[in-house]
C-alpha positions as CSV (number, residue, x, y, z in Angstrom):
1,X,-203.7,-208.2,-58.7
2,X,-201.2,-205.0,-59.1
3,X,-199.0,-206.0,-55.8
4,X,-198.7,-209.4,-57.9
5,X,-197.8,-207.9,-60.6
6,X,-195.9,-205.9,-58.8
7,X,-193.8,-208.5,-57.0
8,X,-193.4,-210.3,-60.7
9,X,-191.4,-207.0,-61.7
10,X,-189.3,-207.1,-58.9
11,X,-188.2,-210.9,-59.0
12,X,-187.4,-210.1,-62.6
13,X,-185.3,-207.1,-62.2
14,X,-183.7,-209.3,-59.5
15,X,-183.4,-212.2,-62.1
16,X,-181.8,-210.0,-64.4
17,X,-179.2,-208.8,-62.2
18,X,-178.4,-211.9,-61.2
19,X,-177.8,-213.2,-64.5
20,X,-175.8,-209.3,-65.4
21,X,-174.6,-208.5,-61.8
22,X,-171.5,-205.8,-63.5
23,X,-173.3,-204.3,-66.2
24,X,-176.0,-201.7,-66.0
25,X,-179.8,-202.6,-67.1
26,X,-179.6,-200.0,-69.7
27,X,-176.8,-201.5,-71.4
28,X,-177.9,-204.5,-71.8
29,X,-179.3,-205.6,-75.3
30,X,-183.5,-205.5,-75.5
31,X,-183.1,-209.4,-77.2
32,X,-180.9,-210.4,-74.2
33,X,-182.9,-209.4,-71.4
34,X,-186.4,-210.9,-73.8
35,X,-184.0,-213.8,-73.4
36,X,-183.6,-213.8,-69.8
37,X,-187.3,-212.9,-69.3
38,X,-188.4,-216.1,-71.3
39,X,-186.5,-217.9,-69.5
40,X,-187.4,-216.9,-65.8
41,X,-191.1,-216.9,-66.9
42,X,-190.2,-220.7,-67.8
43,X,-188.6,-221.6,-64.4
44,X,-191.1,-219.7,-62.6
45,X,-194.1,-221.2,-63.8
């Protein structure tokens, strides 16, 4: 259960980047990255 969880962080942070490759994760907006989040979660399952 935690390596899944785990894993689930990781491809996240990756889908992040992916979306923001240039800009740092701490400068992006909290509403933007609840945006992206939603929207992997979505795809994913």
């Amino acid at each position: 259960m935690r390596l899944a969880g785990t894993l689930n962080g990781i491809e996240t942070i990756i889908a992040i980047r992916k979306e923001f490759p240039r800009k740092p994760v701490v400068s992006i907006p909290f509403k933007t990255v609840t945006n992206t989040l939603e929207r992997f979660v979505k795809r994913e399952y």
